[in-house]
N, C-alpha and C positions, 0 to 999 in steps of 0.2 A: 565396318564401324571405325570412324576417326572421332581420334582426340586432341584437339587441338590446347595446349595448356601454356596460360603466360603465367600460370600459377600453378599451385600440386593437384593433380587431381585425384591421386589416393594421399592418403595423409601420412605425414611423417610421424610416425607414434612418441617419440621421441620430446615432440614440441604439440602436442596434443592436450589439451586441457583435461582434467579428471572429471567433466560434467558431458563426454562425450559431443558429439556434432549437433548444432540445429542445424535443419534443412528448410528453409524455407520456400516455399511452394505457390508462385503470387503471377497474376494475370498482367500486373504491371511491372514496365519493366524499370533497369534498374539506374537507368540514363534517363530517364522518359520529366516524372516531374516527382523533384523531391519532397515526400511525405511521408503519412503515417507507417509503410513498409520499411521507407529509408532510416526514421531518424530511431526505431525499433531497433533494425535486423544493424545499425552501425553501434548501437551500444551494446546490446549483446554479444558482439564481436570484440571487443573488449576485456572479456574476460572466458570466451569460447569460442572455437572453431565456428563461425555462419556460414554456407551456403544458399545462394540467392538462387532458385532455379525459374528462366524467364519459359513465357510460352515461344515455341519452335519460330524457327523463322526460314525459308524457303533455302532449301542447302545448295551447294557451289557444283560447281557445270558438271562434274564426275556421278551425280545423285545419290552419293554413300551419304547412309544417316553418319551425324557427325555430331562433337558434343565441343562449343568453346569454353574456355577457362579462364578463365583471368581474375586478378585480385584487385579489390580496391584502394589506389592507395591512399585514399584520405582513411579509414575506415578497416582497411584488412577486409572485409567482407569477399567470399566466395562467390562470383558470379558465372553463373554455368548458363550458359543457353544453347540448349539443342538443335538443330538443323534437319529439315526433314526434308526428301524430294518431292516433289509437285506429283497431285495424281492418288496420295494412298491414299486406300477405303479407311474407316475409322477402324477397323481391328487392327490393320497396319502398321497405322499410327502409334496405335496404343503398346504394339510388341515391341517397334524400334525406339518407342520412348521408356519402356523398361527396361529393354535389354542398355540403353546408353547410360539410364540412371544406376541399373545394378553394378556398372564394371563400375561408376564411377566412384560409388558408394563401397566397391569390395575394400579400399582403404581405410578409411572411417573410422574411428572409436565408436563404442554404446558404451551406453542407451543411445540413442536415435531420439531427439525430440523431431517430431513432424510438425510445421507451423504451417496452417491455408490460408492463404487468400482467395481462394479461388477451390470450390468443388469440384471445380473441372478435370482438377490435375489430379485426384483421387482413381483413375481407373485405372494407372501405369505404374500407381505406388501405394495401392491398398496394401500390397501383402507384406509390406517393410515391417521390419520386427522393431515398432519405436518403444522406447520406456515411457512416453506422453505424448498424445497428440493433440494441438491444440487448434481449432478453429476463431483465426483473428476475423469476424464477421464485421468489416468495417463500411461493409454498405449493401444494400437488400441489390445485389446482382441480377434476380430476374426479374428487375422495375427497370433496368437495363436498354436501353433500344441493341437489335440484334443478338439478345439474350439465347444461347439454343435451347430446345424446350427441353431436355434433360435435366437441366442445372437444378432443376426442384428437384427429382428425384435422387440426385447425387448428394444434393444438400443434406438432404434427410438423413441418407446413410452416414455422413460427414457428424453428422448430430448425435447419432447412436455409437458410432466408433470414437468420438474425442473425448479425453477424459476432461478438456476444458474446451469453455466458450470463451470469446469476448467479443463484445461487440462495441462498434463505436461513434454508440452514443447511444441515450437514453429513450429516443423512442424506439431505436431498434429493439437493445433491450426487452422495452415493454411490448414489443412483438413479437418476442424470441422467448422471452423470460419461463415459458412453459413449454417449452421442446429440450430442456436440458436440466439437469438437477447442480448441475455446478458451472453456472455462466454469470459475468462480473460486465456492468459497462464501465468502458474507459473513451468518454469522449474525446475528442480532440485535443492536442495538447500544445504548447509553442519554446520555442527556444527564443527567450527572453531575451539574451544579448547579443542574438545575431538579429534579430530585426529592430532593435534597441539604435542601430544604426544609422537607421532613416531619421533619427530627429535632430541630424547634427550637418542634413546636406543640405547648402542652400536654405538655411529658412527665413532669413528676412526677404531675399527674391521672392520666394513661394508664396511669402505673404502679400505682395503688394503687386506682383505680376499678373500675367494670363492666368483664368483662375487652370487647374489640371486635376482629373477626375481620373481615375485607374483602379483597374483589375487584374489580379494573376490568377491566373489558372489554367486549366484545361477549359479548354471550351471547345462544348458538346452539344447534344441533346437536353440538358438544363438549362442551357440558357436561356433567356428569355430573349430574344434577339431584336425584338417589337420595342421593348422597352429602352432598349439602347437607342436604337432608331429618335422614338422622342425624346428622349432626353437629349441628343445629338441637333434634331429639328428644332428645340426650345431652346436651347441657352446655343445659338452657332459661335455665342464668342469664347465656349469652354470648349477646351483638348482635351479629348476622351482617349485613354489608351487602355488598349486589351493585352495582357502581357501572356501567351500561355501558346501551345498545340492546337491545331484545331481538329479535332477526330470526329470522325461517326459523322459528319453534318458535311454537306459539300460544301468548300468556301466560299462558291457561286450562290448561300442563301444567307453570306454575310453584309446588312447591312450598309452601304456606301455610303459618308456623307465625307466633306471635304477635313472636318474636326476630330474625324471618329478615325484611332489610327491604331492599326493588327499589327503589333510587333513581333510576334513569335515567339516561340519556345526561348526560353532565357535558365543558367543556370541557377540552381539556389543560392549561391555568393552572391548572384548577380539581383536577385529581389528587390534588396534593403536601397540598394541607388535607385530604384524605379519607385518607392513608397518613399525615398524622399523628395521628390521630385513633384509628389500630388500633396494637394489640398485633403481631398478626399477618396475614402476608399472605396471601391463600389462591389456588393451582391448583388448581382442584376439576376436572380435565379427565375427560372421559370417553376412554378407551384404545382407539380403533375407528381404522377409515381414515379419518377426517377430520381427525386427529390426528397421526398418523403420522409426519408428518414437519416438522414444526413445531416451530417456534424462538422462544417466547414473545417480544417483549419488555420483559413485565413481570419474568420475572426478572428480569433487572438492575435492573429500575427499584425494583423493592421492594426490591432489596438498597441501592440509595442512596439510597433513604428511610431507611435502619438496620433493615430490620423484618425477621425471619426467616420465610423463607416454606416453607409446606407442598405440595407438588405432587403428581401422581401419576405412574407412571412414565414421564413420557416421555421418547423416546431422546435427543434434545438436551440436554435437563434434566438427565438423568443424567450426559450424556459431558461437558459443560462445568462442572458447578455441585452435584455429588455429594459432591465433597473437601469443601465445605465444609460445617462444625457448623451455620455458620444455616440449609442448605436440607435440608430432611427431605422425602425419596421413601419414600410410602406406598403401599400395592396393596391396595385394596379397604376399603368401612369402617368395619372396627373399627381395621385398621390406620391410616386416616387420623384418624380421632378422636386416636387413642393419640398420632401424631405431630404434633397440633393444639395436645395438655396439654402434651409438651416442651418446641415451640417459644415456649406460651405462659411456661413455666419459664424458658426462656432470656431470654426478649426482659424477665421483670423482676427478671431477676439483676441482680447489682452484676457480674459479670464482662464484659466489655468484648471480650476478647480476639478473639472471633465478629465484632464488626465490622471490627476492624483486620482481621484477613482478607477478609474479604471484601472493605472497600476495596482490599485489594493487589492482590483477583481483577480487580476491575474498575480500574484505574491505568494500563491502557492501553487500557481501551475507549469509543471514542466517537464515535459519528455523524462529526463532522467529520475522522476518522481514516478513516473507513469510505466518506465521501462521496470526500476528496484520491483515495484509491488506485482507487476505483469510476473518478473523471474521468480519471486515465492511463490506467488501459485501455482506456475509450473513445475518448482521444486518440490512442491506439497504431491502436488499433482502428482510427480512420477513415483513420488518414494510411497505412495497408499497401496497396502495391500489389497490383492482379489478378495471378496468375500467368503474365500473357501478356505483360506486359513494365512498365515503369516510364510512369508522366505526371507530367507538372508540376501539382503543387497541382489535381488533380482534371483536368486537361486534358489534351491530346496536343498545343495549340497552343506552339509557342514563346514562351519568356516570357523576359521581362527582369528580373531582378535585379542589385541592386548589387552583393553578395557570394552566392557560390557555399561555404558552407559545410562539404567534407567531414569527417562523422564526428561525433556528436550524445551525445561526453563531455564530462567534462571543459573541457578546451582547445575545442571547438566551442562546444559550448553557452554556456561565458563570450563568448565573442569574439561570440557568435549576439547574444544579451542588449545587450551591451556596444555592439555595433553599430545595433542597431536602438531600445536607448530613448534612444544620445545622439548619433548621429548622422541617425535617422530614415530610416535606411537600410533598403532593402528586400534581406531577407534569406533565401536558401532552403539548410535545412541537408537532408544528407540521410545515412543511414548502414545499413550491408551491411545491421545486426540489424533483427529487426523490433519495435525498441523504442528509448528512448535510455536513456542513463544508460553506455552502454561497460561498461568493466569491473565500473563500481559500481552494475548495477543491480540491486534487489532486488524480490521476488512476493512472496506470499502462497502459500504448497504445500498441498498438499493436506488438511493436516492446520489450517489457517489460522493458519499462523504465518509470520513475517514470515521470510525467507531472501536471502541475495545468493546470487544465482545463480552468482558466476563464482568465488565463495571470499569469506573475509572482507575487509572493507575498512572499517577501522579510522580515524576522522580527529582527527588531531593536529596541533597546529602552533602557532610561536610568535611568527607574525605576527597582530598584532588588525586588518590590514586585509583580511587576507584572509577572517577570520571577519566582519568587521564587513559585506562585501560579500556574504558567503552566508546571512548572517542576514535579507537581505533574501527569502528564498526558503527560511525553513525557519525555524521552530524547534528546539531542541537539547536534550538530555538529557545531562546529565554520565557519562561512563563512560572508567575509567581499565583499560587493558590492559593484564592478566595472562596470560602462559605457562605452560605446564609441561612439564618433557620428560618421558619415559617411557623411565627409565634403570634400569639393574639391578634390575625389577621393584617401583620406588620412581619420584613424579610430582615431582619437586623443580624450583626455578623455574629462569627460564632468560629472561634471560641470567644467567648465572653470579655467584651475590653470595656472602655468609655464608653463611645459610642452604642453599643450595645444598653448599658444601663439609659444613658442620655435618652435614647429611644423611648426605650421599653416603660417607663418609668417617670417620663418626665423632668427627669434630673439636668442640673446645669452643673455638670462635674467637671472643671476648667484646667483640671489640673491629675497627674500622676496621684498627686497623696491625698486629693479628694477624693479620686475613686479606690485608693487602698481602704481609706478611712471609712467611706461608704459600704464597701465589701467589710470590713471587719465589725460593722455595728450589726450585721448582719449574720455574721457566721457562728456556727451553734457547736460550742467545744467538744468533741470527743474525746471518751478516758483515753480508747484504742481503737488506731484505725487497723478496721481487719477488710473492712468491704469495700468495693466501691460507691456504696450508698457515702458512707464514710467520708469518705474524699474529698465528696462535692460538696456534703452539710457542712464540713470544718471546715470549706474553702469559699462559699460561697451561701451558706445557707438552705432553708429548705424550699423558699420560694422559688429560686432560680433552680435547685435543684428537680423541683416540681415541672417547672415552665421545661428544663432543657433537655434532661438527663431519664428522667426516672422513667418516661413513656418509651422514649428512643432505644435506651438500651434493653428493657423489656423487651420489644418486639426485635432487636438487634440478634437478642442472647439468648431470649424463651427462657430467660432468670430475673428474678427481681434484682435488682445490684446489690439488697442486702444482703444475699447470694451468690454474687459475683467476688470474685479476687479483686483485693485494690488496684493491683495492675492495670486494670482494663479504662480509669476514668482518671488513674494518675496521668496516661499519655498524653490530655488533654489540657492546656494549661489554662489558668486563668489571668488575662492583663490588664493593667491601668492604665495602659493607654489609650491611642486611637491607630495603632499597627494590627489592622485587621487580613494581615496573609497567617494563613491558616499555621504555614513550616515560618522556619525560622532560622535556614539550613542556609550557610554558602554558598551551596549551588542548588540553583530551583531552574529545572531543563526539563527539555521533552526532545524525546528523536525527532529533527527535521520530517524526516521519513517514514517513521511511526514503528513502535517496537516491532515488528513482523521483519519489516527491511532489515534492522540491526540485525536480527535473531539470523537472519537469513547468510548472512555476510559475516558473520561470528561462526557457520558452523559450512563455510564454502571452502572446505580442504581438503586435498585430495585423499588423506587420510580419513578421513569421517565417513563412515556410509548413516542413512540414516533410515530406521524404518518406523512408520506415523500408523496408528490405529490398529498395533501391537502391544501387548502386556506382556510385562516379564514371564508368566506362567506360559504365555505362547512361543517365547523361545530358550527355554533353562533348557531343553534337551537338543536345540539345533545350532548352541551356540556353543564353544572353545575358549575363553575367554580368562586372561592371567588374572584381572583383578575385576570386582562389581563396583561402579558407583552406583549408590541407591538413593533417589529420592522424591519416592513414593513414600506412602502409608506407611511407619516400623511395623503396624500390626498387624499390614497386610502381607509383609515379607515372612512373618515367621505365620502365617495361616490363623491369627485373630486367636494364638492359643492361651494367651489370660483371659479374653473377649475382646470385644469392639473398643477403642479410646473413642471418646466422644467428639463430635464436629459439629460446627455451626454453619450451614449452606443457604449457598442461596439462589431464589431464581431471577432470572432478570425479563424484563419487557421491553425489545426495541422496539421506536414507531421513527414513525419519519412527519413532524409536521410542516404543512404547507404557510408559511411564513419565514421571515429572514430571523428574527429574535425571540425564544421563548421565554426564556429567563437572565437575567443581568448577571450571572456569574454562572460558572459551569458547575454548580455543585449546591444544589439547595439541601438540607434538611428539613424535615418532617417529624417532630418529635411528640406529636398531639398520637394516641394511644388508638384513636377511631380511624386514625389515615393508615390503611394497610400495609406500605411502601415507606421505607426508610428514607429515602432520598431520591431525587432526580437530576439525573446527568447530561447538560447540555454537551457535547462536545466540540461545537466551532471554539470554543474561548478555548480549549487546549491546544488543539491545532493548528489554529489559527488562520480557518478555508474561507472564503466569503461564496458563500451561496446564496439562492432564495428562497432555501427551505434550508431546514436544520432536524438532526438526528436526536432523540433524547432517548437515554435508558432509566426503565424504573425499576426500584431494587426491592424484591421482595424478599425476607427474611425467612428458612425454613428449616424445618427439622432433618429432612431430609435432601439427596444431592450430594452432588461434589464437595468434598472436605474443604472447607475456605477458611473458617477460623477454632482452631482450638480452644475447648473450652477449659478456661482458667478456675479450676477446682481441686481445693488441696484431694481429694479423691481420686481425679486424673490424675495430678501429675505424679500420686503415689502408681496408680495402672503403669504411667509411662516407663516408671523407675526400674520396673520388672521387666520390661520390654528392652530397655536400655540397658538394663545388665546381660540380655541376650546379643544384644550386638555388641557390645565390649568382647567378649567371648565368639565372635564369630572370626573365622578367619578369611582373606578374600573379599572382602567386601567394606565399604567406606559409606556410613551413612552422612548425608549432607543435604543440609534444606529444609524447607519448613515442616514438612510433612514428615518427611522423615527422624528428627528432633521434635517434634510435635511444638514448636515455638511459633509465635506470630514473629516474623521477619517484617518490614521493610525491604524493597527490592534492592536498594544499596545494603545494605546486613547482609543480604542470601548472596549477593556476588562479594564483597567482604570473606563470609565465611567460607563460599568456594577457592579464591585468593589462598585465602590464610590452607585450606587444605591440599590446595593443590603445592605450595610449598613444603608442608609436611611430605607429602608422596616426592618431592624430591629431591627432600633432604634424606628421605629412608632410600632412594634410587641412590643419590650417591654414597650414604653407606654402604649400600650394597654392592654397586663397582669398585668400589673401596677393598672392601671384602675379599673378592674376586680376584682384585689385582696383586693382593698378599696373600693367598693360598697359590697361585699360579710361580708368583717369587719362590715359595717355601717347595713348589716340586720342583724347579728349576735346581 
């Protein structure tokens, strides 16, 4: 067995990242045509050790199996490709391609993530001890021509061993969607400024020249090679270029006409010159099972070159990329010619407006969006315990940490972060969900668009140190938040300004002091405000209080508000003007990436282990641990021994409906008493995705569930105060966050008060070396 290495092939531990090796494991290889393996396995390399492992390729005149090695150097990516001699039976194969993978892997860190492209390569590397294995399903393989007939049953197995799917795109998806309990699509994605290129070559030539029609890719057994043929016979004064490989198909059954011109395999630098060169872009696919379920991704890529593309009908093509004027789906062709001469009409118009669309299609898509949220799922992925009980960071030994982290929000996860990159503390966070982020975190749903799972959460605040500490772990997207209630079969905004009354009422209030004046003829004196009934009578009256307040917060709270704490209806202001965003805060943001990505890259250090669908009660006796952060339930820490504090939960309903707009803002209210559902959450307006369908959550209010909002009752807070004088008196342990304060936070307050605590622990730390250093003087 030779090893041939232009690169390490055991790893230097040394320069080895704390998130162990990916190994990727792909039928394609890694020179061949850059795509969805390439622009994955080069960002993951980025911030861990990748190994690309190609399929074998026929070994050198001596016939020792042999393994090359070399690194990439745009990328660092680990390219391994095996060599096998001519001749072996398939058990052969399979021994000399473990025996080469195991020496090469005896260097390695773990965990071991396993990445497939391909089931094929599962019989040489079944028995790898990975921390997560993931199957990337980015196209149904045995639709395949020369497909072996194995590959179903190895898929299968590939399906019951990974503890993630993906697949890519959305009808595979929905043909995989019930072979797996935790499989996510991620269609096609483009890198926006490398093919951003092609709209700056040549283009008054392009416009007024030979017209030029092209395609890149592989071309195979999808093509439709008929339809090139016509469309080459019908316009002979356009130049058609094919830019790609030609595999599986003999070239002897390509097409000849004198316009129609095979240029070959081209690098991916090299694309963006040959898409500015065309008028138009072309999917000349042919409509069979090999097609089926595939998610180009040259769409996108030719829509950010500027060039309108012609396709034929496939189902992704259609369900993502149909709304728009540039992409013309054709069936069969006379109708593909017809929608060849359009698109060529379009592309040397003076009208423009086709591109701004389509830029807006594509504004939130991009590989490095699609790689973040891929890496949390597999970070979730590998840190989920077996169902037979909890271990530490992959063990059942007892381990030592300095802090015992419970609960992997907010307040954890700063304190986690905060702990481990400045005091080099070793840190083990762990929390019930089997994921982090608490309340705010948000997936990708079925329909692939971005959703928070637990309802919206919205971030605002009008501290720059708190943004200026999350910015280290997120980029941002400006978005300012609008309401609406859903009042007298009229959506007027809310909280309550002008326009709201103007609406509602009829009123022509032109002015700030007319609508103060208005509001004050209105509002009905209280001796004492004690309640939130209170609040709204003295501030706005009982009619508005009627129409807004008194229904909503009832089904909100399961309390009349004459029974609620004034707290709860003071947060809500009331304005004279027409400034209908709901905050009023300096910074109104949302993670480019979406809280899940932040959360994920706030707790990526090598100090941190982290373990997900674990409770502190499953590890108080496997853990060693100098100090507790707690911020769970206080009444669940000391065993609920005054009783239960009280909570307000709730349940939620996602759907996914078939239309691009449900509602004009992402946040309606519902305050009418007979609507079961407090509010409904569009989320493209926070995100800001363009699709053709859109995601909504409905919130229902309940007594029961996960603790969401504490109930404000002089009776609680006196409960709390007993509770609260146990943790004053506890030693080792640091309550922080909402649950554990029993306080309604804001998400900038709960990173605020981790801040503020994490400086107290180091201002007591350097006391404490303080200490240290003058008792060590005093023996000296």
């Amino acid at each position: 067995m030779v090893i041939n290495t232009g690169a390490s092939s055991g790893a230097d531990a040394s320069r080895l990242p704390p998130d162990g090796t990916l190994i990727c494991f792909s039928h394609l290889r890694w020179n061949f045509v850059f795509q969805r393996p390439q622009h994955l396995m080069s960002r993951f390399a980025a911030a861990r050790r990748v190994v690309f492992w190609e399929e074998p390729e026929v070994a050198s005149r001596d016939g020792e199996p042999g393994l090359s090695v070399r690194e990439c150097p745009d990328s660092g990516v680990i390219v391994a490709t095996p060599a096998l001699p001519e001749g072996l039976d398939e058990e052969a194969q399979r021994l000399a391609l473990k025996a080469l993978l195991d020496a090469f892997l005896a260097g390695e860190s773990r965990p071991l993530v396993r990445w497939y492209y391909t089931p094929m390569m599962l019989p040489f590397s079944r028995h790898l001890d990975a921390g997560c294995t993931v199957y990337d399903c980015m196209d149904e393989l045995a639709n395949f021509r020369f497909a072996p007939p194995q590959l179903v049953s190895l898929e299968q197995e590939l399906f019951d061993t990974a503890e993630l799917v993906f697949t890519g795109g959305y009808s595979l998806f929905e043909a995989k969607k019930d072979r797996h309990s935790n499989i996510h699509p991620f269609p096609s994605s483009v890198d926006r400024v490398h093919f951003a290129r092609a709209r700056s070559i040549d283009d008054d030539d392009r416009r007024t020249g030979q017209p030029r029609l092209g395609f890149f890719g592989v071309v195979d057994e999808r093509m439709d090679l008929g339809l090139l043929a016509a469309l080459a016979d019908t316009h002979p004064e356009w130049s058609i270029e094919i830019v790609g490989p030609v595999v599986k198909i003999d070239p002897a059954e390509l097409p000849v006409r004198a316009n129609l011109h095979y240029l070959g395999g081209r690098t991916y630098a090299e694309l963006p010159a040959h898409l500015g060169r065309w008028d138009v872009a072309l999917m000349p696919f042919a409509v069979n099972e090999a097609t089926r379920f595939i998610s180009p991704t040259k769409t996108p890529e030719y829509l950010a070159g500027g060039r309108p593309v012609v396709s034929t009908p496939i189902a992704d093509v259609v369900r993502h990329y149909s709304d728009l004027e540039a992409v013309f789906i054709a069936d069969g062709p006379e109708a593909y010619v017809r929608a060849c001469e359009a698109a060529l009409d379009l592309a040397r118009s003076e009208d423009r407006d086709w591109l701004h669309a389509a830029d807006l299609k594509l504004s939130s898509l991009s590989w490095d969006i699609t790689q973040a949220r891929m890496a949390g799922l597999v970070r979730e992925a590998t840190r989920i315990l077996p169902a037979s009980g909890p271990a530490v960071a992959g063990t059942r030994a007892r381990k030592r940490y300095d802090y015992l982290v419970v609960g992997a929000g907010f307040a954890g996860s700063v304190l986690a972060e905060r702990l481990a990159s400045r005091h080099n503390a070793r840190v083990l966070v762990i929390d019930k969900r089997p994921h982090v982020g608490g309340n705010a975190y948000d997936r990708i749903d079925q329909s692939g668009l971005l959703i928070h799972q637990y309802g919206p959460h919205i971030f605002h605040t009008n501290s720059d140190e708190i943004v200026d500490y999350l910015s280290r772990f997120t980029a941002w997207r400006p978005y300012e938040h609008r309401v609406l209630a859903h009042v007298r079969d009229r959506l007027v905004p809310i909280p309550i300004n002008r326009t709201t009354i103007n609406d509602l009422f009829g009123a022509d209030l032109a002015s700030d002091d007319d609508a103060a004046a208005w509001l004050a003829a209105r509002a009905e004196p209280v001796a004492e405000i004690r309640s939130s009934e209170d609040v709204v009578i003295a501030a706005v009256g009982r009619e508005l209080y009627e129409l807004f307040f008194r229904g909503y917060t009832r089904k909100q709270w399961g309390i009349d508000p004459s029974d609620l704490d004034k707290s709860v209806t003071a947060r809500i202001p009331t304005r004279t003007s027409t400034d209908d965003r709901y905050f009023g805060d300096r910074h109104q943001i949302m993670p480019r990436d979406g809280y899940t990505a932040m959360f994920n890259r706030m707790l990526d250090h090598p100090n941190i282990d982290i373990l997900l669908s674990t409770s502190h009660d499953d590890v108080r006796d496997e853990i060693d641990a100098g100090h507790v952060i707690y911020t769970g339930p206080i009444d669940e820490y000391f065993g609920f021994r005054f009783g239960k504090l009280p909570y307000r939960s709730l349940r939620f309903e996602h759907k996914v409906v078939n239309r691009e707009r449900f509602q004009p803002v992402a946040v309606v209210n519902h305050p009418d008493p007979n609507v079961p559902y407090t509010r409904v959450t569009e989320y493209k307006h926070l995100t800001g995705q363009q699709h053709p369908m859109t995601s909504l959550t409905y919130e229902y209010p309940s007594a029961e569930g996960d603790p969401y909002y504490p109930i404000p009752r002089p009776e609680n807070e006196r409960l709390y105060k007993r509770y609260e004088a146990l943790a004053d008196a506890a030693e080792g342990v640091t309550f922080v966050g909402r649950l554990a304060t029993y306080r309604y936070y804001n998400m900038d307050q709960v990173v605020g008060q981790a801040l503020a605590t994490f400086r107290r622990l180091d201002r007591r730390r350097s006391v404490s070396a303080g200490a240290d250093d003058g008792l060590a003087v005093a023996a000296e």
